[in-house]
C-alpha positions in Angstrom: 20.0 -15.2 -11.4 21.9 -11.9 -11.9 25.3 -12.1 -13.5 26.8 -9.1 -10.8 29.7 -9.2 -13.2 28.1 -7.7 -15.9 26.2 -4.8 -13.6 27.6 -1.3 -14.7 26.1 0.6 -12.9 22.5 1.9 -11.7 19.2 4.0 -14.1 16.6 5.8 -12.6 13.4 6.5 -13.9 13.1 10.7 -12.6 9.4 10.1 -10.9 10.8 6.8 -9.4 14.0 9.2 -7.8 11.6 11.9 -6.5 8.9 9.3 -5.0 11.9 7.6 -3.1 13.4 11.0 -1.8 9.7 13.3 -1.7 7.8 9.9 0.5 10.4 7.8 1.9 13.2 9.9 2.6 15.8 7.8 0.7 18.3 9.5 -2.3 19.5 7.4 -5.4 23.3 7.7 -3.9 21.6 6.1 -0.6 19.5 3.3 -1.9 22.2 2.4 -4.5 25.0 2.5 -1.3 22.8 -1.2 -0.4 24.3 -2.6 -3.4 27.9 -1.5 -1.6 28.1 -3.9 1.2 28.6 -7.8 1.6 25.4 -8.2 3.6 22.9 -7.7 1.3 20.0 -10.1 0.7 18.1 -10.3 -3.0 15.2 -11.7 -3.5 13.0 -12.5 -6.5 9.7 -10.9 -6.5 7.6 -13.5 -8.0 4.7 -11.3 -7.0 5.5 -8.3 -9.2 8.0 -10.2 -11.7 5.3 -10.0 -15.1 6.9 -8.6 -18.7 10.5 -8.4 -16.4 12.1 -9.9 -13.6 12.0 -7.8 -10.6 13.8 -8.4 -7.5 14.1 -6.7 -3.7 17.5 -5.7 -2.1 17.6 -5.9 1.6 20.7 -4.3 3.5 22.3 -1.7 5.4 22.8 1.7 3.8 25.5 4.3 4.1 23.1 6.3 6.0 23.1 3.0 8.9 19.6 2.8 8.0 17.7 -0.7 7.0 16.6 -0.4 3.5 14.4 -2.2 0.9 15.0 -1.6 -2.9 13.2 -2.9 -5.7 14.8 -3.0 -9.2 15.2 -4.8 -12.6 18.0 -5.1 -14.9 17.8 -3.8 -18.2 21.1 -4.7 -20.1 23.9 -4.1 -17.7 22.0 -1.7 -15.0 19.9 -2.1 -11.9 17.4 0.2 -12.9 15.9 1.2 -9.2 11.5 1.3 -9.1 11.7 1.9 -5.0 13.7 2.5 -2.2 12.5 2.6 0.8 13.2 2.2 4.8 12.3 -1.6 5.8 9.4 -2.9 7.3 9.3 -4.6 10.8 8.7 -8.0 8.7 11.4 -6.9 6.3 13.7 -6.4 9.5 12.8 -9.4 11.1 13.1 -11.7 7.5 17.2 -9.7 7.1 18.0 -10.3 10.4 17.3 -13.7 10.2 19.3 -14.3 7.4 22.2 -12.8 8.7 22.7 -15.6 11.2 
C-alpha cells in the first residue's frame, strides 16, 4: 500500500508530460489536481506492476473532467507514466464505487 504521508510531491518523465498534453489533452498541473480531492479511487495494476509497483488513479480533475492516471512511487514521489480522460468502463467502474 502507499504510505500518502510520506508523498512529496509529483516527477515527470518530459516524453510522459508531452504524450499526456500532445494525445490526450491533459497537463501535469491537471492530472496531478486528481490526487487533490477525497474521491479518488487507486488501484493496483497487477497487469503492468513488473520491476515496480504501478497503480491507476481514478477521480475528478480541476478541469471537472473524469481522469485516469497511471504512476509509481519512486522514494517520496508519484512519478506520473499517463494521464488520460477515462474510459466508459473506467466511468462506469468510479461511479460505482462512489456509492
Amino acid at each position: 500500500m502507499i504510505d500518502w504521508s510520506q508523498i512529496t510531491g509529483f516527477e515527470w518523465d518530459p516524453g510522459n508530460a508531452l504524450k499526456s498534453i500532445d494525445k490526450h489533452g491533459v497537463s501535469c498541473d491537471e492530472a496531478e489536481s486528481v490526487f487533490a480531492h477525497n474521491e479518488v479511487l487507486i488501484l493496483k495494476d497487477e497487469r503492468h506492476s513488473q520491476s515496480e509497483i504501478r497503480w491507476h488513479a481514478f477521480g475528478d480533475s480541476n478541469r471537472n473532467r473524469l481522469l485516469s492516471v497511471t504512476f509509481t512511487v519512486r522514494e517520496n514521489l508519484l512519478r506520473v507514466i499517463s494521464a488520460r480522460p477515462m474510459n466508459k468502463r473506467e466511468r462506469k467502474t468510479y461511479a460505482l464505487d462512489q456509492r
